[in-house]
N, C-alpha and C positions, 0 to 999 in steps of 0.2 A: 643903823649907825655904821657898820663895817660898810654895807655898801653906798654909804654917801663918802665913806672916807676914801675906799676905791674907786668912786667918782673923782677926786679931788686931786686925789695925791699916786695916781696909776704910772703918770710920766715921771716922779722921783725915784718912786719905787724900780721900776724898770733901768733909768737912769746909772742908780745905785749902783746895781746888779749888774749893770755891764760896767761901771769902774771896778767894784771890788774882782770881776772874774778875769778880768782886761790885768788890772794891772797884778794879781797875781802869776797870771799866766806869763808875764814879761817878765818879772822876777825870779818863778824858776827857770827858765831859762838863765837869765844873767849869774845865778847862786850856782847852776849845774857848775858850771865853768871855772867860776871866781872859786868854789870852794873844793873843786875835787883837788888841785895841789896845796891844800890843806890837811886831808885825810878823809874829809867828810862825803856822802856820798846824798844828792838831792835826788829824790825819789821823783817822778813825774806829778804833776797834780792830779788832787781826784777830790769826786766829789764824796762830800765824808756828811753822813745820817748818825742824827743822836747825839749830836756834842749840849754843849751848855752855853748859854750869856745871861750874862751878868742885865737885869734889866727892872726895873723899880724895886731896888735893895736886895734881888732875890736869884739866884741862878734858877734858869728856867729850861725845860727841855729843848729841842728844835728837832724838831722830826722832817724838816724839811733839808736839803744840802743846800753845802758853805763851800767852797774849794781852799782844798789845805794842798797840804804838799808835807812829807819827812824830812828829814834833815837828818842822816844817820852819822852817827851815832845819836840818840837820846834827843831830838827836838822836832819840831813840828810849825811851820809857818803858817797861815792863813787868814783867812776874813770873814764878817760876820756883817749883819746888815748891822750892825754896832760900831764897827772897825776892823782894824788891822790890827796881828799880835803873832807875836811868835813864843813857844813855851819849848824851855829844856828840862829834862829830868834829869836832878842831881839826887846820888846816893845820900841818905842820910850823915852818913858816915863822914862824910867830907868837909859838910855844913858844918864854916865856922862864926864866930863873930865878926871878924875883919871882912869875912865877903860877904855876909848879913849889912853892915855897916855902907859898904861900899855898893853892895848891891842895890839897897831902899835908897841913896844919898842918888846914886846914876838915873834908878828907874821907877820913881815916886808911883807912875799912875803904874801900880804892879798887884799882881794875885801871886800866892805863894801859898800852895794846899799839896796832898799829900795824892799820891797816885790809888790809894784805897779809896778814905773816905774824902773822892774829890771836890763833893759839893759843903766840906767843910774847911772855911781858910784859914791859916794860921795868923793869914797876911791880906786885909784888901783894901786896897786904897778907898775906898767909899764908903765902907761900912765897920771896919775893923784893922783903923790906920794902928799901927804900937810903933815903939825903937825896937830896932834891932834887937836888944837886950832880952825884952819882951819876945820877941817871934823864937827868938833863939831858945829861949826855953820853950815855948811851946812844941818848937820842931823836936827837942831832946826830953821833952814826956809823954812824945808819941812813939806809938808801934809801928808808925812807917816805916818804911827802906828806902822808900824814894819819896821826894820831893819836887812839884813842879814848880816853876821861875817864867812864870807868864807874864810877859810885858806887852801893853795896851798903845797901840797908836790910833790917834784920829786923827790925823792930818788926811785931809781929803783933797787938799790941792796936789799934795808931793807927795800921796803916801807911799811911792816904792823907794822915792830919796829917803823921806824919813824913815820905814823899815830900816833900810839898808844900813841908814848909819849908826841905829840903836841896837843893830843882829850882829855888827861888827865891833860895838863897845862890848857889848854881852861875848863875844869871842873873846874878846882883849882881857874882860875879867874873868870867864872861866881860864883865858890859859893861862893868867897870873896865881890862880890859885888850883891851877891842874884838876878841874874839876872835869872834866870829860877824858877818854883813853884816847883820843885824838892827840891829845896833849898831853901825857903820859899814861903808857901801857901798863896797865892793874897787874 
């Protein structure tokens, strides 16, 4: 079965693989730039072993690499043969209702899980849609410290346009609600 499907499906798969490496590799470039007189500092890409996706209702290992890139302070860009997504860690402590609200209303297709037990969400667009209301208590009856804010792109035509202008609304609302030291010093 696997190898009738790598018979079939060799040239997507490869395909794929050079769009998602292709257009991350232009991205950080363009992020270096755009975001260091901001505060932020883009880490070069790499290729990163062991993460997680999301794939028939289940996070699942990847032991294979994905090319990410940091975004310092607290975030992280990257691709998956799933998509495109970028995740920032927000303190607990900061998580309120209004950016809950404002958060799930901007970026529907979203994961929101804690930096411990990360293959538990609080928040998934797929499997364990809530309101705000809802997530919000869940974030405030956990022993996390931090919380991830992973937003899902698949736009495969434009995905470094679309990245770009959902990594820039997601700046718009952390620094409306000073959730990063970028945008106010702790």
């Amino acid at each position: 079965m696997l190898e009738r499907f790598v018979e079939e499906h060799s040239l997507e798969v490869h395909e794929l693989l050079n769009l998602i490496w292709r257009e991350l590799i232009e991205l950080n470039e363009e992020l270096r730039e755009e975001l260091k007189p901001l505060g932020f500092k883009v880490e070069p890409i790499e290729e990163v072993f062991n993460g997680y996706i999301f794939l028939n209702g289940e996070w699942r290992e990847m032991t294979y690499p994905y090319p990410a890139f940091e975004v310092k302070p607290q975030g992280e860009v990257g691709a998956t043969i799933h998509g495109f997504y970028f995740v920032f860690g927000i303190p607990t402590r900061k998580i309120n209702k209004a950016f809950l609200d404002e958060f799930l209303t901007t970026f529907p297709r979203s994961y929101i899980y804690g930096s411990e037990s990360f293959l538990e969400d609080v928040y998934n667009y797929q499997t364990n849609p809530a309101s705000y209301k809802e997530v919000f208590e869940r974030i405030k009856m956990s022993d996390e410290v931090l919380f991830n804010f992973e937003v899902e792109i698949k736009d495969f035509k434009n995905p470094r346009e679309a990245l770009k202008l959902k990594f820039y609304r997601f700046l718009d609302l952390a620094k409306k609600y000073e959730l990063l030291p970028v945008f106010k010093e702790e």
